[in-house]
C-alpha positions as CSV (number, residue, x, y, z in Angstrom):
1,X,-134.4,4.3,-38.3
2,X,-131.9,5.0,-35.6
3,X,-129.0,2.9,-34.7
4,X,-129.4,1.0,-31.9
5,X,-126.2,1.4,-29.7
6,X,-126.4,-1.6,-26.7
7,X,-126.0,0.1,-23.1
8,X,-122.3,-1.4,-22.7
9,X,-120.7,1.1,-25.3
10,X,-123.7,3.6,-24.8
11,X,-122.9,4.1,-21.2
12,X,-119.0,3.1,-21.5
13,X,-117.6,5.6,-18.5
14,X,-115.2,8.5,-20.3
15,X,-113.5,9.8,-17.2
16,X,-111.9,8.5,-14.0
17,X,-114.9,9.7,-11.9
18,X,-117.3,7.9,-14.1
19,X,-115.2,4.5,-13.8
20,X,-117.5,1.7,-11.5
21,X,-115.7,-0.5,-8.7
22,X,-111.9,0.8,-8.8
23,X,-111.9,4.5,-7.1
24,X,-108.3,3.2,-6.0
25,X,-106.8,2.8,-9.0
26,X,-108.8,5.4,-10.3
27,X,-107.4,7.9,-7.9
28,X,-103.5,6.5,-8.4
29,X,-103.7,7.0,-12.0
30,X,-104.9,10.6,-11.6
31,X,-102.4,11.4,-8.9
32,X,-99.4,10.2,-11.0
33,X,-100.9,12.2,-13.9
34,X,-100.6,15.4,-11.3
35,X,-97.5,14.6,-10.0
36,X,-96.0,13.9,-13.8
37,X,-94.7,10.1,-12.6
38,X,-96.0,8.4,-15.3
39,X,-94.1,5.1,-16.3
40,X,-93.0,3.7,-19.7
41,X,-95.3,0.3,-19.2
42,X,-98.7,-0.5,-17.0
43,X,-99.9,-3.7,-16.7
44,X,-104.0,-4.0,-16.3
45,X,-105.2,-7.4,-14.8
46,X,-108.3,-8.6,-13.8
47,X,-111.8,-10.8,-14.2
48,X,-114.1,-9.6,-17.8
49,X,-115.5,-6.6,-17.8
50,X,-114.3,-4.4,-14.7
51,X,-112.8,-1.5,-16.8
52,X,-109.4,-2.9,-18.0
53,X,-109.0,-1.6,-21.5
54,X,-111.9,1.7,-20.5
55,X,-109.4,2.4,-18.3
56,X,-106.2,2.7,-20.4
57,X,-108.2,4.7,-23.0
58,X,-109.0,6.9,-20.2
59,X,-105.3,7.1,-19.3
60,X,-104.3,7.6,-22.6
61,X,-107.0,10.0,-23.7
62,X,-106.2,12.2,-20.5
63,X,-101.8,12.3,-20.2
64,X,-102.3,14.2,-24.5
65,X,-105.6,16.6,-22.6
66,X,-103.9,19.7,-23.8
67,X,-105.8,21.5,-21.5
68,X,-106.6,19.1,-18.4
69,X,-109.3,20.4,-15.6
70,X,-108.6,21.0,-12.3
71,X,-109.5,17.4,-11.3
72,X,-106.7,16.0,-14.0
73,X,-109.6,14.7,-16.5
74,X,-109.8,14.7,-19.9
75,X,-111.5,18.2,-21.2
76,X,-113.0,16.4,-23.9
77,X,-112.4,20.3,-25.8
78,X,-109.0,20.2,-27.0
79,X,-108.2,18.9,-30.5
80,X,-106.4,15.6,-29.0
81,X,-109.5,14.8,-27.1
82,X,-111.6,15.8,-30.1
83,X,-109.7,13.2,-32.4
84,X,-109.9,10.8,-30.0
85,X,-113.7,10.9,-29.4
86,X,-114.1,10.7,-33.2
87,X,-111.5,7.5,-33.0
88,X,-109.3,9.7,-35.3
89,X,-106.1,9.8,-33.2
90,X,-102.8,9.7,-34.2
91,X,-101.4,9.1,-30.7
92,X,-103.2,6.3,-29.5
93,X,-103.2,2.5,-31.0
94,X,-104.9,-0.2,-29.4
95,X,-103.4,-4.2,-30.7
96,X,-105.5,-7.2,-30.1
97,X,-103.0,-9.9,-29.0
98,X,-105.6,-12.4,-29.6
99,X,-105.7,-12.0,-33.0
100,X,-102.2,-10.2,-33.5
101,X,-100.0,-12.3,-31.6
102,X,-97.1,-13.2,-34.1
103,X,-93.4,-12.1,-34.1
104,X,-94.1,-10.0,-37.2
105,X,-97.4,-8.6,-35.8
106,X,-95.3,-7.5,-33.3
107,X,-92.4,-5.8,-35.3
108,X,-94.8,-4.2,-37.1
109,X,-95.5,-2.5,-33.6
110,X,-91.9,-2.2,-32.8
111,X,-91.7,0.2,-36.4
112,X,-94.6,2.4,-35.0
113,X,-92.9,3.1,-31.7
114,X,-90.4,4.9,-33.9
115,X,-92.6,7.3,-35.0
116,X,-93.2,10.7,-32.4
117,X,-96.6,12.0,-31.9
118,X,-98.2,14.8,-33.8
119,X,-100.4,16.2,-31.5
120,X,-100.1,15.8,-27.6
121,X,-97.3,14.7,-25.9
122,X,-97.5,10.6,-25.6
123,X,-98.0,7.6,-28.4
124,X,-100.1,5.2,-26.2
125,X,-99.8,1.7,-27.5
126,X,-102.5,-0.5,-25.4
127,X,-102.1,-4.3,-26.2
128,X,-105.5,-5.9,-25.6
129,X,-105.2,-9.7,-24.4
130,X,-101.5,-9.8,-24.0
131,X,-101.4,-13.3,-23.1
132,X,-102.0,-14.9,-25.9
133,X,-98.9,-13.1,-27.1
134,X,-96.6,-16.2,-28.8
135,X,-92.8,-16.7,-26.9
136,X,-91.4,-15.0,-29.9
137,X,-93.7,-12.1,-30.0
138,X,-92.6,-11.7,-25.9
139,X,-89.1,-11.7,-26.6
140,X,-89.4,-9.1,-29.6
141,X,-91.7,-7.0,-27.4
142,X,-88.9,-7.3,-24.0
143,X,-86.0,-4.5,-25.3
144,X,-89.0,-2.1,-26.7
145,X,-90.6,-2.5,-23.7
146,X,-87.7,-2.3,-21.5
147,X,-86.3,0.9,-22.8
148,X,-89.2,2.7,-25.2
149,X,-88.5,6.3,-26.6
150,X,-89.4,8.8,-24.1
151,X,-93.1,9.6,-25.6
152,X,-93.6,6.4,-25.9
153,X,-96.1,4.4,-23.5
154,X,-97.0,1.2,-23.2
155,X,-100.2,-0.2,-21.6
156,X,-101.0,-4.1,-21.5
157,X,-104.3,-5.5,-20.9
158,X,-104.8,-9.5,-19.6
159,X,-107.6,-11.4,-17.5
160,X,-104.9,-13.6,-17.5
161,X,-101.7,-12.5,-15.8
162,X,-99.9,-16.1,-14.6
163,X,-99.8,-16.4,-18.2
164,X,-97.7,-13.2,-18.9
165,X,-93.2,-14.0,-18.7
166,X,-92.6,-12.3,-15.6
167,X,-89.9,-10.4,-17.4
168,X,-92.7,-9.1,-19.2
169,X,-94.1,-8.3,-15.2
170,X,-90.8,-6.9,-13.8
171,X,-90.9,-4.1,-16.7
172,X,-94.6,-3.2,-15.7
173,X,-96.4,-1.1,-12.7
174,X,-99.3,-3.8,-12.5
175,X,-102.5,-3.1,-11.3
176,X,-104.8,-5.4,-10.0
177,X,-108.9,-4.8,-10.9
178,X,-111.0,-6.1,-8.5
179,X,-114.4,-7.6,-9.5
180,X,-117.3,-4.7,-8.9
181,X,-119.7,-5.4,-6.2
182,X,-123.3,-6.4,-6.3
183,X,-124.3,-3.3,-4.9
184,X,-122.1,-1.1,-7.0
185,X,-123.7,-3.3,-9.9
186,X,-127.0,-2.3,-8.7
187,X,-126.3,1.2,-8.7
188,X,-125.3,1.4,-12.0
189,X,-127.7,-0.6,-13.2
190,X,-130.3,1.8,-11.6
191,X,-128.4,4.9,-12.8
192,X,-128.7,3.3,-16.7
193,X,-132.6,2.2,-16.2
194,X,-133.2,6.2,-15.1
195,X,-131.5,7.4,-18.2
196,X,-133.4,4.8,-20.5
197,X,-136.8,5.5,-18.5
198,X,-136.8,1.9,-17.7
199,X,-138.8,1.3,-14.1
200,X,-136.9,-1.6,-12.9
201,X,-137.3,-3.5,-9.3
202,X,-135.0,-3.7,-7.2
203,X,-135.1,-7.4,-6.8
204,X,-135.1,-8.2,-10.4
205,X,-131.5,-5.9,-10.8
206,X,-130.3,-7.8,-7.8
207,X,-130.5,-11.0,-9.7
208,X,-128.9,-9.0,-12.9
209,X,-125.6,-8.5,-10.6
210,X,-125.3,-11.9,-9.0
211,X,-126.0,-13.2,-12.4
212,X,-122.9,-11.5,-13.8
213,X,-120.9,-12.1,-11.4
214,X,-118.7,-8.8,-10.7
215,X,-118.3,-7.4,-14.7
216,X,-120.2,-4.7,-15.3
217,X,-120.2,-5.2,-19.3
218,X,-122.0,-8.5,-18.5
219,X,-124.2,-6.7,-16.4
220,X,-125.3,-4.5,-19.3
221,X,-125.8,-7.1,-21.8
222,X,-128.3,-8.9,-19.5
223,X,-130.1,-5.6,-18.7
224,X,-130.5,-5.1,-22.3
225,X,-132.1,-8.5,-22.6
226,X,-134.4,-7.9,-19.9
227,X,-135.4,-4.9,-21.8
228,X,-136.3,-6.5,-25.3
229,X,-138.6,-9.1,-23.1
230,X,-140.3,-7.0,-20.5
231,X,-140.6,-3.6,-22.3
232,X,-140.4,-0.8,-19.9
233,X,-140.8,-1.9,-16.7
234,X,-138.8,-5.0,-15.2
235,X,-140.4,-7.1,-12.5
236,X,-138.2,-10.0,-10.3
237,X,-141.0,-12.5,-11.9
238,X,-139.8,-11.6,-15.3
239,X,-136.3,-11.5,-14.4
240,X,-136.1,-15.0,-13.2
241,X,-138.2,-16.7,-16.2
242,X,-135.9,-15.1,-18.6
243,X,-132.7,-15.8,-16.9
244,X,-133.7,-19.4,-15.9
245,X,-133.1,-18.4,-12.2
246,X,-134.1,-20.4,-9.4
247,X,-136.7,-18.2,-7.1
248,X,-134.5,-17.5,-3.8
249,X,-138.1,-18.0,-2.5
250,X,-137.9,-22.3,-2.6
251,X,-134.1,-21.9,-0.4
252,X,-136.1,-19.6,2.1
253,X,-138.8,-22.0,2.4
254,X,-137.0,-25.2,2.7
255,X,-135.0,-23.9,5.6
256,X,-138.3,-23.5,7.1
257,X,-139.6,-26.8,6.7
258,X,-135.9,-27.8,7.9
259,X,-136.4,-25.6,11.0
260,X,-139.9,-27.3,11.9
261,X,-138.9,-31.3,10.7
262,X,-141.3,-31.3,8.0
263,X,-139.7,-34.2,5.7
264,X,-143.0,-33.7,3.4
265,X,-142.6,-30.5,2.5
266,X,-138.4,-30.5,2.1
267,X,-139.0,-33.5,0.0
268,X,-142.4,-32.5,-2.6
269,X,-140.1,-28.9,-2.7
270,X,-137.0,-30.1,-4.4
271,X,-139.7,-32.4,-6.6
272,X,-141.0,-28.8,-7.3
273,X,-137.7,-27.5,-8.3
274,X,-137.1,-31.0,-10.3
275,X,-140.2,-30.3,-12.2
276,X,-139.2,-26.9,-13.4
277,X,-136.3,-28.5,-14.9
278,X,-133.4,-26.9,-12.6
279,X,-130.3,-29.5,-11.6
280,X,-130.5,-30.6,-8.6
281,X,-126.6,-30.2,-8.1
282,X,-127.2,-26.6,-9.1
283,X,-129.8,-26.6,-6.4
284,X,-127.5,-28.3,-3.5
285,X,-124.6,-25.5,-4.6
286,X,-127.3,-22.3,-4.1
287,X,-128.9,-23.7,-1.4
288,X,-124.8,-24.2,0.2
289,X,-124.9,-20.5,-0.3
290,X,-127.9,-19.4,1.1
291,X,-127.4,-21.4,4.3
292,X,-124.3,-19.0,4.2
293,X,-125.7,-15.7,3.9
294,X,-128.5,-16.8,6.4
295,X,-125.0,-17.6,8.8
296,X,-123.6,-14.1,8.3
297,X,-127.0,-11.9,8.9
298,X,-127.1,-13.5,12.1
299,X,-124.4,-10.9,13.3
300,X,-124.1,-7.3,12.6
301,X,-120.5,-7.3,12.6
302,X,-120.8,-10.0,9.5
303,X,-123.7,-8.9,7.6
304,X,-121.9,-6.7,5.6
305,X,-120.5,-10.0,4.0
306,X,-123.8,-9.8,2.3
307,X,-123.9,-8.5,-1.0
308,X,-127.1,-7.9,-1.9
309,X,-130.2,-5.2,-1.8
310,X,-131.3,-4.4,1.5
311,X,-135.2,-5.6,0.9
312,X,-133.4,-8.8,0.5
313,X,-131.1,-8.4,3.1
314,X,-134.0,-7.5,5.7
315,X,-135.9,-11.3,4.7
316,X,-132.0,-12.6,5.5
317,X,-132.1,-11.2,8.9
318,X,-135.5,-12.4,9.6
319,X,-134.9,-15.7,8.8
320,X,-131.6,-15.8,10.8
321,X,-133.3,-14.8,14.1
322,X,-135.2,-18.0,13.8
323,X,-132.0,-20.2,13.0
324,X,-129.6,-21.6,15.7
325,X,-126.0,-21.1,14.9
326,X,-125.2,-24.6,15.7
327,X,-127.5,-25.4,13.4
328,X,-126.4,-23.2,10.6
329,X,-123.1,-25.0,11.1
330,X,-124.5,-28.4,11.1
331,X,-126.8,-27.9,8.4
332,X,-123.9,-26.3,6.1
333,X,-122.0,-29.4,6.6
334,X,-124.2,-31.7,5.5
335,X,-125.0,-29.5,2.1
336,X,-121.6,-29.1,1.5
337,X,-121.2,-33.0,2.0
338,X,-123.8,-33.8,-0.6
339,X,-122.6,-31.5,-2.8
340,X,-119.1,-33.2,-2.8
341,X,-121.0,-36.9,-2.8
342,X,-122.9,-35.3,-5.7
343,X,-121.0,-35.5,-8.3
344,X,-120.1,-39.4,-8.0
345,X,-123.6,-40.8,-6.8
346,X,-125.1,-42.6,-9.5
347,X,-128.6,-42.3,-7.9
348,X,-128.2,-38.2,-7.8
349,X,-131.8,-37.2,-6.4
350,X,-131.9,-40.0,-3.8
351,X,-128.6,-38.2,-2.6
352,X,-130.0,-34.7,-2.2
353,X,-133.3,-36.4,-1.0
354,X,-130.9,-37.9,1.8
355,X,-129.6,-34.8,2.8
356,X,-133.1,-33.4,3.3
357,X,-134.0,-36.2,5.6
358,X,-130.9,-35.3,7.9
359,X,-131.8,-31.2,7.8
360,X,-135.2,-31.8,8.7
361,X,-134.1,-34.1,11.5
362,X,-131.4,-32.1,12.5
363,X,-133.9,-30.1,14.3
364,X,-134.1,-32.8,17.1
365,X,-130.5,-32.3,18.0
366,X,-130.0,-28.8,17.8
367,X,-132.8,-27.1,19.6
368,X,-132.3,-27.0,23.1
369,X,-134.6,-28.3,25.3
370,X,-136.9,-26.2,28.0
371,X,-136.0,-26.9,31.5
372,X,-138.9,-28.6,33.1
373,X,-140.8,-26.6,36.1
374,X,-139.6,-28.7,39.5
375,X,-142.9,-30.8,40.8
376,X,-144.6,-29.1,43.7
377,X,-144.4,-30.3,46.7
378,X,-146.6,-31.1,49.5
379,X,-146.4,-32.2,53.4
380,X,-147.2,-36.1,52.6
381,X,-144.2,-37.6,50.5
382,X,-146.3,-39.9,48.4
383,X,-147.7,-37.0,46.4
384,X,-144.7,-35.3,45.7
385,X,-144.3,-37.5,42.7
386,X,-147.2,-37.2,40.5
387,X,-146.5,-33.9,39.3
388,X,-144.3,-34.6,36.4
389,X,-143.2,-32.3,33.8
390,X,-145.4,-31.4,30.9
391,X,-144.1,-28.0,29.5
392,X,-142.9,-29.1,25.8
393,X,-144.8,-26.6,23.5
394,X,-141.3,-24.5,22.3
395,X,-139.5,-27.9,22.0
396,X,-140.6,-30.2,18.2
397,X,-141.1,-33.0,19.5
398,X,-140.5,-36.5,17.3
399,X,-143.2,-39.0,16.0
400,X,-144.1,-41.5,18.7
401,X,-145.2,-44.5,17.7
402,X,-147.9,-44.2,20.8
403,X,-151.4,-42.8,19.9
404,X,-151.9,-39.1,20.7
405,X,-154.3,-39.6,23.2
406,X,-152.0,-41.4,25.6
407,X,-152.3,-39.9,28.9
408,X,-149.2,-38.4,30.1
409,X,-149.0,-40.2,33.1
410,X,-148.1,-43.2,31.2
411,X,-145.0,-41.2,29.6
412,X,-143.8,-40.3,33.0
413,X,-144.3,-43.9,34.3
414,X,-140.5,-44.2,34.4
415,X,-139.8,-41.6,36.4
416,X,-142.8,-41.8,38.6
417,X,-141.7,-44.5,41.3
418,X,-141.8,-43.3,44.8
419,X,-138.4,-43.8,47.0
420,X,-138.5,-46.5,48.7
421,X,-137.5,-47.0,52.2
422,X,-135.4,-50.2,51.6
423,X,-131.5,-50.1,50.3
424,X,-131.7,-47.6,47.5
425,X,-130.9,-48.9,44.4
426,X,-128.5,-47.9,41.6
427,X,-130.1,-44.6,40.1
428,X,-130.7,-44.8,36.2
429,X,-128.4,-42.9,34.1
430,X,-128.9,-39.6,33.3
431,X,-126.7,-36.9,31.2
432,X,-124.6,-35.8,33.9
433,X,-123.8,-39.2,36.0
434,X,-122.1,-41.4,33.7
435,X,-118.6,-41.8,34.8
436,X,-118.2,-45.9,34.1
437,X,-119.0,-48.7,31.4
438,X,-122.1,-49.8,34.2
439,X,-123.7,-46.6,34.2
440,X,-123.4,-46.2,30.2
441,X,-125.4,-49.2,29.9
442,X,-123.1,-50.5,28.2
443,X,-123.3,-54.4,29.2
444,X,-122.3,-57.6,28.7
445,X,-123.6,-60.6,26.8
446,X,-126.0,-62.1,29.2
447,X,-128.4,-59.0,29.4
448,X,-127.8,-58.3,33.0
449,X,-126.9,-54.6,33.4
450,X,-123.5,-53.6,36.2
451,X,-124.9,-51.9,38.9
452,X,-123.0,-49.4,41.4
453,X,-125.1,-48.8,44.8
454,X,-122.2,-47.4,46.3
455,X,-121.8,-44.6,44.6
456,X,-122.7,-41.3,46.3
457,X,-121.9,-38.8,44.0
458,X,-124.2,-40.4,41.4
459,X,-126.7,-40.8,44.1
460,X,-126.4,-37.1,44.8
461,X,-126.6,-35.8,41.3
462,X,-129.6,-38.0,40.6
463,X,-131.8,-36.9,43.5
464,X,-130.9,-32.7,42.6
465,X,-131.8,-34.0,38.8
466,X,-134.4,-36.3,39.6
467,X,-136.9,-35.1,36.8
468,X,-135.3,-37.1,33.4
469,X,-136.6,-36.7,30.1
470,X,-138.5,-39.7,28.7
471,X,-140.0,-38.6,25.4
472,X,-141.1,-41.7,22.9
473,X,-139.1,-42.4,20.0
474,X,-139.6,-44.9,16.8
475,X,-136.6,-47.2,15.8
476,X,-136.0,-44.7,12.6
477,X,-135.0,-42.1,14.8
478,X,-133.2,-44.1,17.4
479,X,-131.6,-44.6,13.3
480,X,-131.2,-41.6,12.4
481,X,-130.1,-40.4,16.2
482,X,-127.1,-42.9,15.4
483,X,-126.1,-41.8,11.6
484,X,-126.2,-38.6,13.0
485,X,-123.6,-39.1,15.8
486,X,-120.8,-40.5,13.1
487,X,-120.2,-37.2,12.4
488,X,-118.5,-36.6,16.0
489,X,-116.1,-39.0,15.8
490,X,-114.5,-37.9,12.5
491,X,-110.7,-38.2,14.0
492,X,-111.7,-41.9,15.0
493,X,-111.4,-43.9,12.1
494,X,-112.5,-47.1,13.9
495,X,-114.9,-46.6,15.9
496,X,-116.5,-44.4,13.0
497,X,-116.5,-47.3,11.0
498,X,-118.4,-49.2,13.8
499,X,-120.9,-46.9,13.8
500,X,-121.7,-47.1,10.2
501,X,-121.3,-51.0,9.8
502,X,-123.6,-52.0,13.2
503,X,-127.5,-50.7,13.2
504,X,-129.5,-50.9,16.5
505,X,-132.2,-53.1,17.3
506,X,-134.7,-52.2,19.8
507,X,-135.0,-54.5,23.4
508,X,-137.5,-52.5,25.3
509,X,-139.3,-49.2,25.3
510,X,-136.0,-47.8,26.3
511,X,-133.5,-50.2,25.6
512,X,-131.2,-51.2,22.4
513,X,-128.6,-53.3,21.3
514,X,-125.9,-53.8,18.8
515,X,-124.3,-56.7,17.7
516,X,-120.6,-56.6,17.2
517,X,-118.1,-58.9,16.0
518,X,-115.5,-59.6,18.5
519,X,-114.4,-58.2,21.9
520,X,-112.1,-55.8,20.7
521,X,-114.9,-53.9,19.2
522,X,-116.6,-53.8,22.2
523,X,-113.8,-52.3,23.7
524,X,-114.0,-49.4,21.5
525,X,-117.6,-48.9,22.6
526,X,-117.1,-49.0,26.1
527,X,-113.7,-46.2,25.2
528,X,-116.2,-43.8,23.6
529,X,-119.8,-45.0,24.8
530,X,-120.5,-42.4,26.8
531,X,-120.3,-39.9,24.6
532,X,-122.2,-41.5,22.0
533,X,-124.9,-42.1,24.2
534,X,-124.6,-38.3,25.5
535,X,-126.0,-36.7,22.4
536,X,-128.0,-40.0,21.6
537,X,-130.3,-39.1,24.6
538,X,-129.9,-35.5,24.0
539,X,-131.1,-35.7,20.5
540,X,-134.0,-38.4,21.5
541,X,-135.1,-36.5,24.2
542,X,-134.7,-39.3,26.6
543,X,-132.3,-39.7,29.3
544,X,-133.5,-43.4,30.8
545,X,-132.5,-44.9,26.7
546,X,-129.7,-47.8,27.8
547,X,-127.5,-49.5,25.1
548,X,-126.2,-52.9,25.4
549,X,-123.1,-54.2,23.1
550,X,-123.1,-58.1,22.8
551,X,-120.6,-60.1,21.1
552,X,-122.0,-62.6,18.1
553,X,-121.2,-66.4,18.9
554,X,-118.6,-67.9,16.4
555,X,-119.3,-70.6,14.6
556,X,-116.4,-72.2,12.8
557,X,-117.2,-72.9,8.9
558,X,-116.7,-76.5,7.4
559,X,-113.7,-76.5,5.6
560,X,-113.5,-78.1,2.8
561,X,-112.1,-81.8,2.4
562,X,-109.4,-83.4,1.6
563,X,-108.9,-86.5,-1.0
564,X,-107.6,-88.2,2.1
565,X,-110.7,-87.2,4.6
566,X,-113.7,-87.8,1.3
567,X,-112.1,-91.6,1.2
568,X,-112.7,-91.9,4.8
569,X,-116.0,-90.6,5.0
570,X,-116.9,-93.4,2.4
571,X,-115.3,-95.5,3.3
572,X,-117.3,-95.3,6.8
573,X,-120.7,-95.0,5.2
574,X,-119.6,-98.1,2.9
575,X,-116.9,-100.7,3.8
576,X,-117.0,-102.3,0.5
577,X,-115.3,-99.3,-0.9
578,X,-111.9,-100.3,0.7
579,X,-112.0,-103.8,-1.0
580,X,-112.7,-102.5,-4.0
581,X,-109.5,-99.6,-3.5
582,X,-107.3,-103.2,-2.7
583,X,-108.5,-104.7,-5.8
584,X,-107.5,-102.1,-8.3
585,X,-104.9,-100.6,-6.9
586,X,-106.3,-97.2,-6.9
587,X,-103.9,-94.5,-5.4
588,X,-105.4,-91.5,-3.6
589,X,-104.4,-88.2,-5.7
């Protein structure tokens, strides 16, 4: 039976050009091999499994090439490459520091430097895991290292290199490995499957590369799994049940139940995910960066910030032509919220469950809404008002708490009056005439709203604007509308704080209060009331919705008594008390 040889050693690159991920320190290497300005010590840094210690056997194999090829590669011909493939050479020692990594391991070293090569014209020694070098075995390695015998080269390998003395840095060229991309991953991976005569998706070798996370060795260990379960050909499906990889599928469909308010769905979806035993903390933190790469599809300039195949890239871009940016931004927030809250909520799932219930509702705020089509109007001024807006289909419209089959005339009641010929009266507020306390509806205890008649730049405004949005609402999203708005005032400690203690209670159809505990407070709602109640109306749809703030009453507790002030008291409810105090003498304590 032939040996099995896994594909990391099997397909271990032998050259420069067959090196994955770093053609620029690929290329640097070669050129100092052509130009003969080779130094006495590399250092080789980097994540797992980009090509650290490939690449200084590379190096080393190719500076002894007795006969090097045009391109300053090994010719894999001559009798120092030949000894080298049959890992016979002479000229080239490789010392794992891991398990090496005492002052005499390292003298030992020291004695080999001594010795000049037999064939070629360098003694490589390449030093595997330098960091776990001990402080002795740093300091015996510093004067060798400093000054080594002209043939001598030495070539230090870490994933580590803040652990490294930096005297042991100043005496090295360091190079930096970079982690190899997902779609230099795929390639690779593609280029091995052809070899094998493996038919492998595309999809399923996308996950492969996120999975290992920018080594390539892990990369091929996971392919090689894949290969034992699914035989020759390797579906996403597959891929997904073996890794224990949540579908990207569930993120693509809870942004659209996010998109079109559907709390159901968004909720019975993570249950899904719950079910097929996946964290839901690993859930919030792939969902966080899926919401991302939806972000950066939306632009072309950006999308290249997407590493991954371009079937999947395609359903990115589709999905972000249906997303607002504002909500992207809004939406990434609030994941990245829970996913901080996360890890200190003891009731985890009603945490995520939470954020849901604010994506789905999001929805409300963000889209924008369609500008109503002005009434038509006719010679006799009584029936220019019963045309009143109706065109809502592009905008999702919140649960009312009416039946469906109210007629619309009784939504646009409000908005409906005809202008009388009398004094006009103080217009109702709308989004863009809101200049005072009065015309916040912002009031005062008593429930009697400040009116402003005078006022002709509000009067102006109202009759070019005269059409106001007056969509129903239910008190849990006049709730949520108000959660949602805490997130504005951020820089505002107090009034923040307000908004999170107080909860509004419902007058009217279109009027609400709040409670608060003392004028002061009140104060800080008329300072910032109009913006609250900005985006509270833009989110509900409605601009005639009118907030009042009212100050609780004070009642002052009963404190409690006194020795002196108990006597009294009983003595009042019982005169013979005091005669019996005289009689014995009795003292008050």
């Amino acid at each position: 039976m032939e040996n099995y040889i896994v594909s990391a050693r099997k397909y271990r690159p032998t050259t420069f050009e067959s090196v994955v991920g770093q053609q620029a320190l690929t290329q640097t290497l070669r050129n100092a091999i052509r130009t003969n300005r080779l130094a006495h010590a590399y250092l080789f840094c980097g994540p797992r499994g980009v090509g650290k210690t490939t690449c200084a056997r590379i190096f080393a194999k190719t500076i002894n090439c007795l006969n090097p090829t045009a391109d300053h590669e090994a010719c894999n011909v001559c009798e120092s490459c030949a000894a080298f493939n049959e890992q016979r050479s002479f000229n080239i020692h490789e010392l794992d520091a891991a398990s090496n990594n005492s002052v005499e391991d390292i003298r030992s070293l020291i004695d080999q430097v001594r010795i000049p090569p037999q064939i070629g014209k360098y003694s490589v020694y390449i030093i595997d895991e330098v960091h776990m070098l001990s402080s002795g075995a740093f300091n015996a390695l510093l004067k060798t290292l400093e000054e080594p015998p002209s043939y001598a080269i030495f070539i230090l390998a870490t994933t580590e290199k803040h652990k490294v003395l930096p005297t042991i840095l100043s005496r090295c060229q360091v190079y930096d490995f970079s982690r190899i991309t997902v779609l230099d991953t795929i390639r690779h991976l593609q280029y091995v499957a052809k070899q094998e005569g493996i038919n492998a998706s595309e999809e399923a070798l996308n996950v492969v590369a996120q999975k290992a996370d920018g080594g390539m060795r892990d990369a091929l260990s996971i392919f090689d799994q894949l290969v034992s379960f699914c035989g020759k050909t390797i579906t996403y499906e597959q891929t997904i049940e073996v890794l224990n990889v949540l579908d990207t599928e569930y993120y693509f469909r809870l942004v659209d139940a996010a998109l079109t308010q559907n709390v159901s769905a968004a909720l019975l979806l993570l249950n899904e995910v719950l079910v097929k035993g996946f964290d839901a903390g690993h859930f919030v933190t792939g969902f966080a960066q899926h919401l991302r790469d939806v972000l950066v599809s939306k632009d072309a300039a950006t999308v290249q910030l997407l590493e991954t195949s371009d079937a999947i890239r395609q359903h990115y871009q589709e999905q972000a032509t249906r997303c607002n940016a504002k909500w992207l931004f809004q939406a990434l927030d609030i994941v990245n919220t829970c996913d901080i809250n996360y890890r200190t909520a003891r009731n985890k799932r009603l945490t995520v469950e939470l954020a849901l219930v604010k994506l789905c509702t999001l929805g409300i705020n963000i889209q924008a809404p369609v500008q109503p089509t002005a009434p038509t109007h006719t010679s006799t001024a009584k029936s220019a008002p019963q045309s009143a807006p109706t065109n809502t289909a592009s905008v999702p419209q919140p649960v009312s708490a009416k039946p469906a089959s109210a007629p619309v005339d009784d939504v646009a009641k409000p908005i409906a009056k005809p202008a009388p010929k009398a004094p006009t009266p103080a217009p109702k507020p709308t989004m863009g005439t809101m200049p005072s306390l009065g015309s916040l509806g912002v009031i005062n205890t008593n429930g009697v709203g400040p009116t402003n008649p005078n006022n002709s730049t509000a009067s102006a405004t109202t009759s070019t604007n005269s059409v106001k949005r007056n969509n129903p609402f239910t008190l849990d999203q006049l709730k949520s509308a108000w959660v949602g708005q805490i997130k504005n005032f951020q820089s505002e400690e107090r009034f923040k704080a307000m908004l999170t203690t107080y909860d509004p209670e419902m007058d009217s159809e279109n009027v609400f209060h709040i409670t608060v505990a003392n004028a002061l407070q009140k104060k800080e709602f008329a300072k910032f009331g109009k913006q609250l109640m900005d985006a509270i109306r833009d989110t509900l749809q409605n601009d005639l919705l009118q907030l009042h703030v009212r100050v609780a009453e004070y009642t002052p507790s009963q404190m409690a008594y006194t020795a002196s002030e108990k006597y009294k008291l009983l003595n009042e409810m019982n005169s013979h008390l005091g005669e019996l105090r005289e009689r014995m003498n009795l003292q008050l304590e």
